[in-house]
C-alpha positions as CSV (number, residue, x, y, z in Angstrom):
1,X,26.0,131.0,83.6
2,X,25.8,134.0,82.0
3,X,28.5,136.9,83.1
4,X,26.7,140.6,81.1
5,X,27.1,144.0,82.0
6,X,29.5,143.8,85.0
7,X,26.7,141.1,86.4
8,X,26.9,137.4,87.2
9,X,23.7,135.3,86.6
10,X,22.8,131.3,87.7
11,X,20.9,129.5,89.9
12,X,21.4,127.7,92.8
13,X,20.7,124.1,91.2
14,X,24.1,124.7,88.9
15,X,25.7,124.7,92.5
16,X,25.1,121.8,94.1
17,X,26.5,119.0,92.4
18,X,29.9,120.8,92.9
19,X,32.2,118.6,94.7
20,X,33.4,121.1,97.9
21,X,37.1,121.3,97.3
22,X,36.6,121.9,93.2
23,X,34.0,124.5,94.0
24,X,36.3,126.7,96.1
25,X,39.8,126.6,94.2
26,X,38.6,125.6,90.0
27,X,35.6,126.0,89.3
28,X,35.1,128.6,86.2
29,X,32.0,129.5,87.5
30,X,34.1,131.2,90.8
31,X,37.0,132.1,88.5
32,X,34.5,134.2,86.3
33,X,32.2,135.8,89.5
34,X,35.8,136.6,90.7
35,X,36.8,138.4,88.0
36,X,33.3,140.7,87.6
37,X,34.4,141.5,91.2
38,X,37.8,142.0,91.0
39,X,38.6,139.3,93.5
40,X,42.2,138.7,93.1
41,X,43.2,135.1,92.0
42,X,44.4,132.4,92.7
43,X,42.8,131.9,95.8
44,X,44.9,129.1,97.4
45,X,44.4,130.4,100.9
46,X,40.6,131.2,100.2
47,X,38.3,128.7,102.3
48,X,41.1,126.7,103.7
49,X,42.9,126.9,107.0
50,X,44.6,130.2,107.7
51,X,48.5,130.4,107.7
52,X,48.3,133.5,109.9
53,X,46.4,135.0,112.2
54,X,42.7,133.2,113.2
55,X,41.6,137.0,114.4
56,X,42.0,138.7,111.2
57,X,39.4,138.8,108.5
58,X,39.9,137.1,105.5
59,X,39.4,139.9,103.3
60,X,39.8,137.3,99.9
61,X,36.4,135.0,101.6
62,X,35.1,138.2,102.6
63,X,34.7,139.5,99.5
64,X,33.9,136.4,97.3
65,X,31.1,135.0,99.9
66,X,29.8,138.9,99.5
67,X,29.6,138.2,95.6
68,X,27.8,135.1,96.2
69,X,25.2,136.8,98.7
70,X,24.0,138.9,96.3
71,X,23.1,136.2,93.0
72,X,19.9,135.7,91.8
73,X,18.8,133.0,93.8
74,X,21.5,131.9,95.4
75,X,21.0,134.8,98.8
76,X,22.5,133.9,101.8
77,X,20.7,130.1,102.0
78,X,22.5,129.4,98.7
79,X,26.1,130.6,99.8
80,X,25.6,128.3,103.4
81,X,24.8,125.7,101.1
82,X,27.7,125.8,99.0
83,X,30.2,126.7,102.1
84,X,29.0,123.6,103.9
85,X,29.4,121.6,101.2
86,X,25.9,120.5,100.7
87,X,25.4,118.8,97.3
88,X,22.3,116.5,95.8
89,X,24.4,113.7,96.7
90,X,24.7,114.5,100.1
91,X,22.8,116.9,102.0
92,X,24.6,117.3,105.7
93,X,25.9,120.1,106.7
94,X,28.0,118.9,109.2
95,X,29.4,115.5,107.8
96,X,30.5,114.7,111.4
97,X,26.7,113.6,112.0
98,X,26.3,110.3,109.9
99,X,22.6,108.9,110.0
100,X,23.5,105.6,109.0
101,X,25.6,104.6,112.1
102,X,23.0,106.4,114.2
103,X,20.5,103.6,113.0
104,X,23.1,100.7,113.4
105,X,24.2,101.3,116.6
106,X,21.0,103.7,118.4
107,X,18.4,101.1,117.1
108,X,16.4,101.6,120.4
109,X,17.5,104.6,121.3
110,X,13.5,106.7,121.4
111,X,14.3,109.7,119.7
112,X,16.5,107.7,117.1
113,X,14.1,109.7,114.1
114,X,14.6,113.3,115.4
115,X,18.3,112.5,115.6
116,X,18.8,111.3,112.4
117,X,16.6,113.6,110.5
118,X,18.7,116.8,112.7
119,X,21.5,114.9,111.0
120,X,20.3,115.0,107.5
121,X,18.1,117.5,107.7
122,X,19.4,119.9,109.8
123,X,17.4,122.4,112.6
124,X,14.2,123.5,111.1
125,X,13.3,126.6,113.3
126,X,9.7,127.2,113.8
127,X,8.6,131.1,114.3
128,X,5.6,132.3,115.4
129,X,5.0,134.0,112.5
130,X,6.7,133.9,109.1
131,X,6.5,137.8,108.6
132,X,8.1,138.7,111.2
133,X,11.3,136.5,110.9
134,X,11.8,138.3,107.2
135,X,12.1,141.8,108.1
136,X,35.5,142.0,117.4
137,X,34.3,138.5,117.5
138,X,36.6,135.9,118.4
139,X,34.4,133.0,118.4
140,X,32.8,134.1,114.9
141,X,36.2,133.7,112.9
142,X,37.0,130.1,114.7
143,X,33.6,129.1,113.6
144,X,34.6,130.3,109.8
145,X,37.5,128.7,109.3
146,X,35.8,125.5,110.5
147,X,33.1,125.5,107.9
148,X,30.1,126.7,110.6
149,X,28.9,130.0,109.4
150,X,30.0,132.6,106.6
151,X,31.8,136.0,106.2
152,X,30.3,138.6,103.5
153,X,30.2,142.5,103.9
154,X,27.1,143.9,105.7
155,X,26.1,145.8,102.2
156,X,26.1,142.1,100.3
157,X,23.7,139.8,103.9
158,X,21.6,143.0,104.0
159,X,20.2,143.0,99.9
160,X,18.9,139.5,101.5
161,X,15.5,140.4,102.9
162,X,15.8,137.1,105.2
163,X,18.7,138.9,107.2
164,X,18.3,139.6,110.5
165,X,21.7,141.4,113.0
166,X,21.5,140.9,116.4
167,X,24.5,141.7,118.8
168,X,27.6,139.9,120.3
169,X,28.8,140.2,123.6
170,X,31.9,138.7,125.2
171,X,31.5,137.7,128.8
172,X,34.0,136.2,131.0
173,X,34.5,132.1,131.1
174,X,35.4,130.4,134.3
175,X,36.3,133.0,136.3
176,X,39.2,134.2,134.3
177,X,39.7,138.0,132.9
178,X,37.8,138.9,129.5
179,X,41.6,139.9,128.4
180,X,42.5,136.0,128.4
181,X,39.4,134.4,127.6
182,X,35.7,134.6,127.1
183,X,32.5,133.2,125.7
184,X,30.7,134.8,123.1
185,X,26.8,135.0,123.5
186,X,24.8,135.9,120.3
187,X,22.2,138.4,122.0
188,X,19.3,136.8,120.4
189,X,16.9,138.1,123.1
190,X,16.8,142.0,122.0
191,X,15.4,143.8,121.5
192,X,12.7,142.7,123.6
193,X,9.5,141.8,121.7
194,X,11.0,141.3,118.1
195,X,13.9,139.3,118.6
196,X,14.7,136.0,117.6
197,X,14.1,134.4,120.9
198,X,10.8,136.3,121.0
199,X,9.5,134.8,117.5
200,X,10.7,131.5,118.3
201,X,8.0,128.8,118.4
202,X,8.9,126.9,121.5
203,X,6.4,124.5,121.5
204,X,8.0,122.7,118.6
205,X,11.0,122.2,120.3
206,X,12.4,118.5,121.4
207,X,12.2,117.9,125.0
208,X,15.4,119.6,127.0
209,X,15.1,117.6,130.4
210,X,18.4,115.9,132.1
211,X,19.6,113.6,134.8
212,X,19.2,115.9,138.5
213,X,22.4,117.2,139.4
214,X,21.5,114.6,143.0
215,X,21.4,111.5,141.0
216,X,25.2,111.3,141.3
217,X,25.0,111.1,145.0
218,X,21.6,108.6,144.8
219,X,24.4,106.2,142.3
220,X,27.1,106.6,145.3
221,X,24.8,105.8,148.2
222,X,23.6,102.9,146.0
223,X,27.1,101.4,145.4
224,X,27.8,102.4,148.8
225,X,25.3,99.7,150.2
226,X,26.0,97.1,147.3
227,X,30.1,97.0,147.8
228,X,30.7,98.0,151.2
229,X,34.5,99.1,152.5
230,X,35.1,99.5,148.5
231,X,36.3,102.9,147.2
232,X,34.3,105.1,144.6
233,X,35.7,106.5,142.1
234,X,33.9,109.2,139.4
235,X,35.5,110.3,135.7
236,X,34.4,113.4,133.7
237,X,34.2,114.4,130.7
238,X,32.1,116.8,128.6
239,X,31.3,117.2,125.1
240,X,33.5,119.7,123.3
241,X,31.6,123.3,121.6
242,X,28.4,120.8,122.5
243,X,25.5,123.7,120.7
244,X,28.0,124.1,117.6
245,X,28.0,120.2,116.3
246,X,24.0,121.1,115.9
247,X,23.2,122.7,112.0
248,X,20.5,124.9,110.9
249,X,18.8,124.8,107.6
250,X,20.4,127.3,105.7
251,X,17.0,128.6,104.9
252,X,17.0,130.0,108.2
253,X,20.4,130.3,109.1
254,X,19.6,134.3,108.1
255,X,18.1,134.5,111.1
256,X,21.4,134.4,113.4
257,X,23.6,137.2,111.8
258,X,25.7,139.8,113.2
259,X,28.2,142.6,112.5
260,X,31.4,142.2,113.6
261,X,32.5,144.8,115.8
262,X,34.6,148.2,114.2
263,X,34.1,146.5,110.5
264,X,31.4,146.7,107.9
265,X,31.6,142.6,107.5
266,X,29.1,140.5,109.0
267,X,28.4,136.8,110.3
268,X,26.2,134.6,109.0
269,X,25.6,131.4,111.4
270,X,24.8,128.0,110.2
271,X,24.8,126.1,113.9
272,X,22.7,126.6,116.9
273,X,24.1,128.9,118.2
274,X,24.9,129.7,122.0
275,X,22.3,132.1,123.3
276,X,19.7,130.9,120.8
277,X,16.8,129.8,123.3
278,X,16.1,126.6,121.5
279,X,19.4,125.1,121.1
280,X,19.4,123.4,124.5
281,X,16.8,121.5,123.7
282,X,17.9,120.6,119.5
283,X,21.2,119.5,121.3
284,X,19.6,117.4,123.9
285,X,18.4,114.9,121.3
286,X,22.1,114.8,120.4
287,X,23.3,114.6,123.7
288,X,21.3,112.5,125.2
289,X,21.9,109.8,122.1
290,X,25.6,109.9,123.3
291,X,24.0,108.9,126.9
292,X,21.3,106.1,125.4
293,X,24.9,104.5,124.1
294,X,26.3,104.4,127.4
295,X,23.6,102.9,129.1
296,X,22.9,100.2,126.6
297,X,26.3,99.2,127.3
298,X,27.7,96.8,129.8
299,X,30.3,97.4,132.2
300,X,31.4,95.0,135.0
301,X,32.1,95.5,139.0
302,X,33.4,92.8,140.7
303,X,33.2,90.5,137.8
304,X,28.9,91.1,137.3
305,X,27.5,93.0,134.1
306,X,25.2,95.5,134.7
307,X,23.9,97.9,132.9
308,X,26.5,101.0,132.7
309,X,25.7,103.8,134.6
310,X,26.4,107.1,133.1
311,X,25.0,110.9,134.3
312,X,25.1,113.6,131.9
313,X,23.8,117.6,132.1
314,X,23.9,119.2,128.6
315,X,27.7,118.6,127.9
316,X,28.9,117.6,131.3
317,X,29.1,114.1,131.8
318,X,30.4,111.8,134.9
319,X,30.6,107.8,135.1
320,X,30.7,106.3,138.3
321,X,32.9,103.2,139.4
322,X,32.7,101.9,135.6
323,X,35.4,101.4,133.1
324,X,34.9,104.2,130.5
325,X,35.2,104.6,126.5
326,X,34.9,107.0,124.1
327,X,32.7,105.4,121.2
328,X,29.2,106.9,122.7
329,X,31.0,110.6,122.1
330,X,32.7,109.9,117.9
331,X,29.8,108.1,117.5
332,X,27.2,110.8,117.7
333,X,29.6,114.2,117.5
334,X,32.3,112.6,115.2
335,X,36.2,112.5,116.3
336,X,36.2,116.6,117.2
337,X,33.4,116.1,119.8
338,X,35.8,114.6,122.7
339,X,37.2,117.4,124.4
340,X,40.5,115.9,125.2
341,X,41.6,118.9,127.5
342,X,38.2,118.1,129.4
343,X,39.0,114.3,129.9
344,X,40.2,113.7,133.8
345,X,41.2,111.1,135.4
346,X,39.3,108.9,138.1
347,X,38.9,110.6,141.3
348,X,37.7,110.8,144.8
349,X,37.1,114.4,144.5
350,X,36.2,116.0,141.4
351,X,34.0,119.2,140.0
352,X,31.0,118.7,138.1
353,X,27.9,120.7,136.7
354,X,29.2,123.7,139.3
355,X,29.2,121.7,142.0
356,X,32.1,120.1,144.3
357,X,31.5,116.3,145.1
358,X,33.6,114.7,147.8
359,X,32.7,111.0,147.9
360,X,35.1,109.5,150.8
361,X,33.2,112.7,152.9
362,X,29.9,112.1,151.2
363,X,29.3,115.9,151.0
364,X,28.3,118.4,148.4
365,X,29.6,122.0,148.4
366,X,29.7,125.1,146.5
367,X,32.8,126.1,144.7
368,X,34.5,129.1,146.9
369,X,34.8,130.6,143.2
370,X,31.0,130.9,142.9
371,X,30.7,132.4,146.1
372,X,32.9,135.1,145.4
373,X,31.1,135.4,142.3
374,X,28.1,136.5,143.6
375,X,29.9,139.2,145.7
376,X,30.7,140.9,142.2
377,X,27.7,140.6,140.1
378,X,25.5,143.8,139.8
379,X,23.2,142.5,137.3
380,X,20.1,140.1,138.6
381,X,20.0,138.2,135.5
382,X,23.6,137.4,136.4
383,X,22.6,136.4,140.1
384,X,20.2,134.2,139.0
385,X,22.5,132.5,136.7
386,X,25.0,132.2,139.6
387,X,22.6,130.4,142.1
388,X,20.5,128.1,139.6
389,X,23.0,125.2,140.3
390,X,22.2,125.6,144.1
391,X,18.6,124.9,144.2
392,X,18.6,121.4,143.3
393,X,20.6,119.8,146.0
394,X,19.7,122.8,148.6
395,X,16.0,122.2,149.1
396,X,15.4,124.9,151.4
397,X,16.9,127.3,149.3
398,X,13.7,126.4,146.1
399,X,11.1,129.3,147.1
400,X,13.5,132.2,147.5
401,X,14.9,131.0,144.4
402,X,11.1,131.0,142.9
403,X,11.0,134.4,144.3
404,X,14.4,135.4,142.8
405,X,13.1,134.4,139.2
406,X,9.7,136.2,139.7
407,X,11.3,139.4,140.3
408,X,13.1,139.1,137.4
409,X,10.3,138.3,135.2
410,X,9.0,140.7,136.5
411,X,11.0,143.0,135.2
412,X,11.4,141.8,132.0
413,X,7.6,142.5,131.7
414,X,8.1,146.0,132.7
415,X,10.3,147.0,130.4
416,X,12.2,149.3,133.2
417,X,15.6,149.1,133.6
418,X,17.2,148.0,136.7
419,X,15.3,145.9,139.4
420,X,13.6,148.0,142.6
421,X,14.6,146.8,145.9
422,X,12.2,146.1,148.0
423,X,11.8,145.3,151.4
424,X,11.0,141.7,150.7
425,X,13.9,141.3,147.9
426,X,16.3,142.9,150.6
427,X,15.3,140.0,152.8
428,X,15.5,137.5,150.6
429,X,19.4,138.3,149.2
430,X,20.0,138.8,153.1
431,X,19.0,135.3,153.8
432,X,21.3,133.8,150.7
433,X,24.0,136.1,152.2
434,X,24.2,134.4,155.8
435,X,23.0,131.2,155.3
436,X,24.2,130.2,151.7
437,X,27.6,132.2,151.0
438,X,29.6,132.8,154.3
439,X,32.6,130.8,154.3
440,X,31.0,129.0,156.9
441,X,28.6,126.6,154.9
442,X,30.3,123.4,154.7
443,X,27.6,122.1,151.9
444,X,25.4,119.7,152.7
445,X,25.6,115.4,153.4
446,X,25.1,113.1,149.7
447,X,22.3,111.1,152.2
448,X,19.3,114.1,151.6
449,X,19.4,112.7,148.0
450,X,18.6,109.1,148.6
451,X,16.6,108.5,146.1
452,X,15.2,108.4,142.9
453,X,14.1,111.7,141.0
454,X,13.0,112.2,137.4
455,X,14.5,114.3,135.1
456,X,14.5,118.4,135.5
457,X,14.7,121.1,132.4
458,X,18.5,121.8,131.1
């Protein structure tokens, strides 16, 4: 390394033998690009978990991950790199994801390669064309601390031609206020025509279809029949910050930046993010690895093995009438993937993929939340979002649904703003009004679902 004229000079290959913790407290290749910068030192508190508060920017990170940016050939792809803790001896990103168990326990599991390589490898995105990809955020400083994305000032990610800002938005979670908590969506869809969504290759993307929402009734009919005047019981669970266990190559990870609000410091993501429109489908292959475990299993009922039985949607997943563990989850995510807060207890009556299941009545319903929901929404895109659960297990309600997403395509093509209301929109809503959402609708009997159905997109 070679530290001239106020400038600091290496390349990334003198980076990534450095063993992590030795790289961000020692090294005297920091301690000198400190210095040049006049990055105060020691940095005991630099990279490591915060003794204060996880809102505030660590101005220390912040201005050392900066200095990095901006090295001759080190960029943004190099800093991921070293942040993540990538060396030639091992190349994961997330060390949660470990390819060799994978193989010793997944052996059968189909899409064992993709998962391993995902693993390894990380997320290669594929754009539809190379040229065009190189032209206050609560979420963003939880991912930081835990190692998924980087801090630098929006002077330092810009000098990187690679770097792309969208937006953040925080929208409410579960129904509760945005003042108490929220989910951040990286706006990866504008604007329209040139955003990341729009260059993404889609047709190099895994596979992103799940169990139908109605298979969980088809499994209670079924024990229903097999073990008569015997109780059914279901247990949830879902899979904890399910899109953020998934890396990116750090090659691309340019590609999901943003500012954070009322600073000049920006984010630099190195996951799949939420709101990305191909990490559904990169985290099925996860997902549904943790599901392939499952089923391979054996559980008993009434002293028989069978295979178990397991339903999963994304991150939501529900076992029926079957003693349940936890390996399929560690195994694929690693110990921070079971969402302990998430894990309920065997029930009669329980809530699942936004839908209400009452065995004992053998009934589905929808939540009285999402009915109010729909009172407040102004936006269609939001609508649409709200009733998507409903189609599958309402089969009546499919083409005014079909007619509910063409309008909105529809407007998306447009380019207006706002969606006209016709006479024929009026009618439709009008129909969801009185014959979906008065408090009248009881929901509708488990025995329309009575049978097998394959899977449907996530």
């Amino acid at each position: 390394m070679d530290i001239a004229g106020g400038s600091a000079q290496t390349t990334s290959r003198d980076f990534t033998s450095w063993p992590m913790p030795h790289i961000l407290t020692q090294h005297p290749i920091l301690l000198a690009l400190a210095a040049v910068n006049d990055i105060p030192f020691p940095v005991d508190t630099a990279f490591l978990q915060p003794t204060g508060d996880n809102l505030s920017i660590p101005a220390v990170d912040v201005a050392l991950l900066s200095a990095f940016v901006q090295l001759p050939d080190i960029g943004i792809d190099g800093t991921l790199r070293i942040f993540r803790g990538q060396t030639s001896r091992d190349q994961r990103p997330n060390k949660d994801l470990r390819p060799e168990l994978y193989r010793l326990h997944l052996a059968s599991y189909p899409d064992l390669d993709r998962l391993c390589n995902i693993a390894a490898d990380r997320v290669i995105p594929h754009w539809t064309s190379s040229s065009l990809r190189v032209g206050r955020n609560r979420r963003g400083f939880n991912d930081y601390y835990k190692g998924r994305c980087i801090l630098a000032t929006m002077a330092a990610l810009s000098s990187d031609p690679s770097f792309h800002s969208s937006a953040f938005a925080l929208v409410p979670k579960q129904d509760k206020p945005i003042s108490e908590d929220g989910r951040t969506i990286h706006d990866l869809s504008a604007p329209v025509g040139f955003s990341v969504n729009d260059i993404t290759d889609a047709s190099f993307t895994p596979d992103a279809r799940w169990d139908p929402y109605v298979s969980i009734s088809s499994r209670v009919l079924e024990l229903r029949r097999r073990y008569p005047g015997y109780a059914i019981y279901a247990l949830g669970a879902d899979i904890a910050e399910a899109f953020l266990h998934i890396p990116v190559h750090s090659r691309h990870a340019s590609a999901f930046g943003g500012t954070i609000p009322r600073s000049q410091v920006g984010i630099v993501s190195g996951i799949a993010v939420f709101g990305w429109t191909a990490s559904p489908r990169y985290f099925t292959v996860a997902g549904k690895a943790a599901r392939h475990y499952q089923r391979t299993c054996a559980s008993y009922v009434l002293g028989f093995p069978e295979p178990f039985w397991i339903f999963q949607w994304v991150d939501d997943i529900v076992i029926i009438e079957s003693a349940v563990s936890r390996d399929a989850i560690n195994l694929v995510f690693g110990s921070e993937g079971w969402h302990e807060g998430k894990f309920r207890a065997w029930s009669q009556c329980f809530h699942a993929v936004g839908i209400d299941w009452n065995f004992p009545e053998s009934n589905i319903t929808i939540p009285q939340r999402k009915i109010a929901k729909t009172k407040r929404v102004q936006r269609l895109d939001s609508l649409v979002g709200v009733l998507r659960h409903i189609v599958t297990f309402i089969p009546i309600a499919k083409p005014f649904m079909q007619r509910l997403i063409a309008f909105q395509l529809a407007t998306k093509t447009s380019g207006r703003t706002g969606t006209p209301m016709t006479e024929s929109l009026q009618l439709d809503l009008k129909w969801w009004d009185q014959l979906i959402f008065q408090n009248e609708f009881a929901g509708v009997p488990m025995t329309l679902f009575d049978r097998e159905l394959p899977e449907v997109d996530g």
